[in-house]
PASEBA-1860 file (N, C-alpha, C; in nm, 3 decimals):
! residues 159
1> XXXXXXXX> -0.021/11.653/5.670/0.032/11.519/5.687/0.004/11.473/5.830 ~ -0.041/11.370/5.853/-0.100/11.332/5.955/0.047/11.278/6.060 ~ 0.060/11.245/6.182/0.139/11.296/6.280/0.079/11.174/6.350 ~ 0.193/11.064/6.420/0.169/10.955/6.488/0.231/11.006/6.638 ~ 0.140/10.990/6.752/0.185/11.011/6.886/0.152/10.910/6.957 ~ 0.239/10.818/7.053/0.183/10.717/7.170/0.115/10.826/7.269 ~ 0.044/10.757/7.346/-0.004/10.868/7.444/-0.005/10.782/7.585 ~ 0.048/10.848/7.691/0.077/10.773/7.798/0.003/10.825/7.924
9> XXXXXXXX> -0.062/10.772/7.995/-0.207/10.796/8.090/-0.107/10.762/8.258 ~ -0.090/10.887/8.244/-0.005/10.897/8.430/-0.124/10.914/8.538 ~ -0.107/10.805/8.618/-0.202/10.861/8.788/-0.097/11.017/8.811 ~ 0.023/10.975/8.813/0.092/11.100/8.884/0.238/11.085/8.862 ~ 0.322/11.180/8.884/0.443/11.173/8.837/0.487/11.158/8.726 ~ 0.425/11.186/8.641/0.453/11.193/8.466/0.527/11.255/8.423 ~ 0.580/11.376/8.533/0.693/11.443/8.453/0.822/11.407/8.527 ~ 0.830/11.330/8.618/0.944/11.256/8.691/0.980/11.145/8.579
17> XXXXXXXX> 0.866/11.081/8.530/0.841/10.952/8.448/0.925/11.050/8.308 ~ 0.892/11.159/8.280/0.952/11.167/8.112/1.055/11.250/8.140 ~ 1.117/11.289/8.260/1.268/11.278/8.273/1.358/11.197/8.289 ~ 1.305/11.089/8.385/1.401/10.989/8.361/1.389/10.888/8.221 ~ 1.273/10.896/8.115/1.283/10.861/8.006/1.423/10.929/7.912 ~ 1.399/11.045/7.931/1.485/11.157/7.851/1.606/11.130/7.861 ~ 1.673/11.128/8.023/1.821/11.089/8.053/1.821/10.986/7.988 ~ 1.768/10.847/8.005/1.777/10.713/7.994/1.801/10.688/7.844
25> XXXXXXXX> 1.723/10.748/7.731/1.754/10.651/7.608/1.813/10.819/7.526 ~ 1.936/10.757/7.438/1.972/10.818/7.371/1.876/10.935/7.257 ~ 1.914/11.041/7.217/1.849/11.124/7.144/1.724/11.146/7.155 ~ 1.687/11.216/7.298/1.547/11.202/7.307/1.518/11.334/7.363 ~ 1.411/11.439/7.395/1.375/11.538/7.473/1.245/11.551/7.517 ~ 1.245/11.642/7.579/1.100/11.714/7.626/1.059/11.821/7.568 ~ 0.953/11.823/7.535/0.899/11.928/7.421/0.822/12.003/7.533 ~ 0.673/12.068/7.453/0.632/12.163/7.567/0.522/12.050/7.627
33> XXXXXXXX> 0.460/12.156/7.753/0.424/12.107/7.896/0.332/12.250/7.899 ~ 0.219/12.162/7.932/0.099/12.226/7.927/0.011/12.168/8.017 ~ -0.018/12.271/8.112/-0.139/12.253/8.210/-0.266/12.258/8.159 ~ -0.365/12.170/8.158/-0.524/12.200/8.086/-0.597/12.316/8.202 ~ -0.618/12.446/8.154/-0.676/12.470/8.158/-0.845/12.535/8.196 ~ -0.892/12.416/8.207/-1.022/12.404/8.223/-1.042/12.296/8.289 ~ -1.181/12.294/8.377/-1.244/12.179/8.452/-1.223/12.050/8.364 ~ -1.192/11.949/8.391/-1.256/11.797/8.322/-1.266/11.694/8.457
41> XXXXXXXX> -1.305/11.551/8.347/-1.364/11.468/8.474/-1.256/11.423/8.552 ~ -1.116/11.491/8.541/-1.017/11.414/8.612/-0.974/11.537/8.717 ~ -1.078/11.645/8.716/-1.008/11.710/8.776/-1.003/11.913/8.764 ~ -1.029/11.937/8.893/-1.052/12.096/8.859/-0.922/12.170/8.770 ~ -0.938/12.271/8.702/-0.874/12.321/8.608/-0.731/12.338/8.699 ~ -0.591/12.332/8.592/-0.484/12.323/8.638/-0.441/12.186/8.685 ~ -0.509/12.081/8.733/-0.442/11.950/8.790/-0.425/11.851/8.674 ~ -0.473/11.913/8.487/-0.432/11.756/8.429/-0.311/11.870/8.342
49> XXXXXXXX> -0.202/11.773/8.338/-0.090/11.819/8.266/-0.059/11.719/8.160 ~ 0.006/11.802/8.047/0.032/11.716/7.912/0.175/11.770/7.914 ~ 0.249/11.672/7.872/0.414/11.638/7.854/0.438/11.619/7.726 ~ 0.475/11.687/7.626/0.531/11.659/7.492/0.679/11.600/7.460 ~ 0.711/11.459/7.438/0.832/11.406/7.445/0.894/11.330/7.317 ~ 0.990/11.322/7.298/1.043/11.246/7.188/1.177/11.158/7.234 ~ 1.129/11.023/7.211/1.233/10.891/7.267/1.294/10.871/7.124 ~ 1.414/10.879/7.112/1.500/10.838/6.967/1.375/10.851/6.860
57> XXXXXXXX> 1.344/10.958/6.816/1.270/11.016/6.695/1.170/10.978/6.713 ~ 1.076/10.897/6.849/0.953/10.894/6.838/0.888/10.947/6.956 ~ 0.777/11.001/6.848/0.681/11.124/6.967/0.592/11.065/7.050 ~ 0.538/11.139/7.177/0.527/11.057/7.283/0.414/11.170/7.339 ~ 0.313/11.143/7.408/0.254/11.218/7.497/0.206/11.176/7.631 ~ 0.248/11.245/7.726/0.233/11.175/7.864/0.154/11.279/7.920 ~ 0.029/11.210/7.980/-0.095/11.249/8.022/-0.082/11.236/8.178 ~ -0.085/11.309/8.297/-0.099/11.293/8.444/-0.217/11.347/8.462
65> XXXXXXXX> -0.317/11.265/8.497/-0.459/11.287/8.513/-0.550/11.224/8.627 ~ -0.466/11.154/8.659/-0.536/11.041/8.813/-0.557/10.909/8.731 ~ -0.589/10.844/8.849/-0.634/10.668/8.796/-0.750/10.702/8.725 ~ -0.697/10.572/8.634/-0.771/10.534/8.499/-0.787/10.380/8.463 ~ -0.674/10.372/8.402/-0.657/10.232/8.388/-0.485/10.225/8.430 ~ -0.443/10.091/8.471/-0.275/10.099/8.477/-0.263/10.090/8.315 ~ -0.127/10.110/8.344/-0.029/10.001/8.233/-0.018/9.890/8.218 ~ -0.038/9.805/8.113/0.035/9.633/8.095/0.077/9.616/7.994
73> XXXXXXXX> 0.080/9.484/7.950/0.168/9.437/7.864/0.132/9.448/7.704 ~ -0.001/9.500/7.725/-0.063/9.543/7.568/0.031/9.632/7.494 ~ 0.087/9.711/7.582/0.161/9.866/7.530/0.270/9.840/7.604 ~ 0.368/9.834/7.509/0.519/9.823/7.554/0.597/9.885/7.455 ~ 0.768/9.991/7.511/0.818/10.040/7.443/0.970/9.952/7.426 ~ 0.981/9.937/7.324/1.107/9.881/7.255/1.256/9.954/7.199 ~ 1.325/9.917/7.270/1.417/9.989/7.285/1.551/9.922/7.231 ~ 1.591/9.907/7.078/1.700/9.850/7.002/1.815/9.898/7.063
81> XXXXXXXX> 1.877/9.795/7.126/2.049/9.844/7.162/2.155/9.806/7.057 ~ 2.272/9.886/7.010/2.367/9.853/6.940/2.516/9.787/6.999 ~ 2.463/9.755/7.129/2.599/9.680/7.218/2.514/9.661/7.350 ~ 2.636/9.515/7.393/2.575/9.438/7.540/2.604/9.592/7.618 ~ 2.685/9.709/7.611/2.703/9.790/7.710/2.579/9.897/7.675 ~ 2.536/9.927/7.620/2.416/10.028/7.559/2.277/9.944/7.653 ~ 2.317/9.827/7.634/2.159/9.737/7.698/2.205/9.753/7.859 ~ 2.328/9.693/7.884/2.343/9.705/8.052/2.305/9.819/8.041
89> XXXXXXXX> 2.360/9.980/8.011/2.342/10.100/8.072/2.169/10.153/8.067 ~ 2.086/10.109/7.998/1.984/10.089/7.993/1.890/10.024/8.105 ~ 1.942/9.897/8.086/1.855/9.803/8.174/1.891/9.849/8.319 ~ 2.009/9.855/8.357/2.075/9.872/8.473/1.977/10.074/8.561 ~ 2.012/10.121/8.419/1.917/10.274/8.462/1.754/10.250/8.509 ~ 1.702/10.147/8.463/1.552/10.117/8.503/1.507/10.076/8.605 ~ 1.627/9.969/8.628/1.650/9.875/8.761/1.695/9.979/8.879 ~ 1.739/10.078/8.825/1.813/10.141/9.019/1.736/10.237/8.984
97> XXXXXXXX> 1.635/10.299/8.926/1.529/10.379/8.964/1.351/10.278/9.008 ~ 1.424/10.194/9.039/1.268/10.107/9.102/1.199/10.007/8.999 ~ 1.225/9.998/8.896/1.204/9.900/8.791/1.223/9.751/8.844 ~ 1.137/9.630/8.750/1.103/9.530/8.805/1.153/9.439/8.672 ~ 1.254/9.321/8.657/1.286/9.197/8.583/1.169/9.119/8.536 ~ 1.144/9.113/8.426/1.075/9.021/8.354/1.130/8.926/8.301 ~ 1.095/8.863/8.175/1.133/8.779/8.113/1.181/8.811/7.916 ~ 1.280/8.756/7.896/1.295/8.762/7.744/1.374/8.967/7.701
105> XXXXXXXX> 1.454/9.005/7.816/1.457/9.141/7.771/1.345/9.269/7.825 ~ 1.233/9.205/7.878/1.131/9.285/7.926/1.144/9.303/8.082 ~ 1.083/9.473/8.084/1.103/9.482/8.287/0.988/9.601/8.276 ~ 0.938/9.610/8.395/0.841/9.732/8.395/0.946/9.888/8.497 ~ 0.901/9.938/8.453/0.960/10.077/8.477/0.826/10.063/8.660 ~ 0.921/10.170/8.727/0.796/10.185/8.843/0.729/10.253/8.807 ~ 0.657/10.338/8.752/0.523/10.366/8.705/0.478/10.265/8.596 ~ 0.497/10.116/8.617/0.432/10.035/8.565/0.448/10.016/8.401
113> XXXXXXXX> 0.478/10.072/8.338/0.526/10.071/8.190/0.616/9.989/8.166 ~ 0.570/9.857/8.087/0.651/9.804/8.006/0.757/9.866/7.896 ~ 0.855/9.799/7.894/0.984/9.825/7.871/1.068/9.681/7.780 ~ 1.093/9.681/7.670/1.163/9.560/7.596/1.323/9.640/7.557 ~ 1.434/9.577/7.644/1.565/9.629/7.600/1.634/9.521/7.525 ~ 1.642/9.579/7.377/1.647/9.422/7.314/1.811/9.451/7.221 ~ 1.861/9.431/7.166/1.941/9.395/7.094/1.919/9.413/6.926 ~ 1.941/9.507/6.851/1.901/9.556/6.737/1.922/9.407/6.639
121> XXXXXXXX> 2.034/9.360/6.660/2.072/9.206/6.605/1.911/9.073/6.628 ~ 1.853/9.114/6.734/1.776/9.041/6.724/1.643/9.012/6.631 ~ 1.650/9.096/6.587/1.522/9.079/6.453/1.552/9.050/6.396 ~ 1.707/9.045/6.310/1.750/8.981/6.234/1.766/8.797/6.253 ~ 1.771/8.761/6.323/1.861/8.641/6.423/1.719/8.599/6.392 ~ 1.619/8.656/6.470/1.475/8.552/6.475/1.418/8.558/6.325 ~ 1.432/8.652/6.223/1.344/8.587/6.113/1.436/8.548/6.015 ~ 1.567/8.538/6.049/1.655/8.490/5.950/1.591/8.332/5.858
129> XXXXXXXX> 1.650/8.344/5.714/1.601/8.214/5.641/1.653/8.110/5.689 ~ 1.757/8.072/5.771/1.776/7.922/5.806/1.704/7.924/5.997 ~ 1.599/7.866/5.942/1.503/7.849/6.038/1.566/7.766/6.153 ~ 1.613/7.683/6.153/1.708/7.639/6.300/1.781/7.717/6.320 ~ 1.867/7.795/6.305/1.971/7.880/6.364/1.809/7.971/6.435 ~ 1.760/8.038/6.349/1.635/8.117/6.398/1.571/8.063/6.572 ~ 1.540/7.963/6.531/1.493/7.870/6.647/1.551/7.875/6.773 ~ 1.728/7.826/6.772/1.844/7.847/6.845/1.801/7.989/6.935
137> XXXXXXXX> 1.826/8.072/6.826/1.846/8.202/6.860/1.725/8.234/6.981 ~ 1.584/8.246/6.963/1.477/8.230/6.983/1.477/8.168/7.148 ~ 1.462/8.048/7.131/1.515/7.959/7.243/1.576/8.012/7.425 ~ 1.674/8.072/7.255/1.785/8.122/7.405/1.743/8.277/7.439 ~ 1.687/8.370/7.373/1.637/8.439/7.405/1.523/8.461/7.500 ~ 1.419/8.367/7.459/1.323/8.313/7.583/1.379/8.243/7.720 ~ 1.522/8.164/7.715/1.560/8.217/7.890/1.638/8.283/7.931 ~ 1.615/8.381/7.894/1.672/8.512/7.905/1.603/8.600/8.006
145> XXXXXXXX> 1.639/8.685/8.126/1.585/8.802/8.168/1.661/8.951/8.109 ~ 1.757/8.950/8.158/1.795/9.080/8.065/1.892/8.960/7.935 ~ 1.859/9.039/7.803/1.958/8.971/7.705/2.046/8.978/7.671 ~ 2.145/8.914/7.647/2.320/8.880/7.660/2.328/8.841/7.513 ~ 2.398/8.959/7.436/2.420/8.931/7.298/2.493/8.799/7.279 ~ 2.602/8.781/7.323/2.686/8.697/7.345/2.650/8.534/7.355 ~ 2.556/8.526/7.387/2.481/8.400/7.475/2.406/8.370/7.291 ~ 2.300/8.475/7.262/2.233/8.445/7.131/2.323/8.445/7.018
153> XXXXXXX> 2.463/8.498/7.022/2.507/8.477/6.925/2.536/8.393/6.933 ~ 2.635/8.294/7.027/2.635/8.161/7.042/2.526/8.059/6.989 ~ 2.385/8.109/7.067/2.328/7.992/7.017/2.290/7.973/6.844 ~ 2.257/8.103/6.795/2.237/8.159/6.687/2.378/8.064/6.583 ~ 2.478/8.092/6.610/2.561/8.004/6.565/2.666/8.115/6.456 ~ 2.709/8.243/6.489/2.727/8.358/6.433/2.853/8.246/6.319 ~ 2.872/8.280/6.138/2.967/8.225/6.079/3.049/8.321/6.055
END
């Protein structure tokens, strides 16, 4: 049975990067950690390391190999909260380890990795069938930097 892994391309600090992943989101660990080995183009044998990780049941591989390409906004991890305090303790953990405010729920982690701390309610809210409440919801979510359940349920129009 075939086996789905993100794979994550570290200049350096990748295993600083998938510890503070680990603390940060609920039910998650570090699997094994493996030094390559052998010569490659990133590097004489022993300097590329592989990180085996799992963020709330999804598997993860973090690569520290030198510059490559950064991170952007193509690849971002999404992170469903079940309360405004689950998202503060979240958002707030990203932000005081060097993390940067975006827009709509999104912030980059300091090793550059996008990050969406969203509100599990919100998928529901945006494709719901009464398309104006949807809209509402939507709206207010887009001026949003970190998201405030409270605020979308309002606009959302909770009955």
């Amino acid at each position: 049975m075939a086996k789905i892994t993100s794979h994550l391309w570290f200049e350096k600090d990748a295993r600083e990067a998938v510890e503070f992943y680990v603390a940060t989101v609920p039910n998650s660990a570090i699997g094994r950690t493996t030094t390559v080995p052998a010569e490659t183009p990133s590097g004489p044998a022993g300097s590329v390391k592989i990180i085996e990780f799992v963020l709330d049941d999804q598997n993860f591989t973090a690569l520290e190999a030198g510059p490559l390409d950064a991170f952007n906004h193509s690849f971002s991890i999404q992170v469903e909260c079940g309360s405004q305090a689950e998202i503060d303790r979240i958002w707030n953990a990203f932000l005081g380890n060097g993390g940067q405010t975006e827009q709509c729920g999104w912030l980059k982690d300091r090793w550059g990795l996008s990050w969406q701390i969203v509100p599990s309610l919100l998928g529901d809210m945006v494709s719901h069938p009464d398309r104006e409440r949807a809209r509402r919801a939507t709206e207010a979510m887009l001026g949003m930097v970190k998201i405030d359940i409270a605020g979308l349920e309002r606009a959302f129009g909770r009955n």
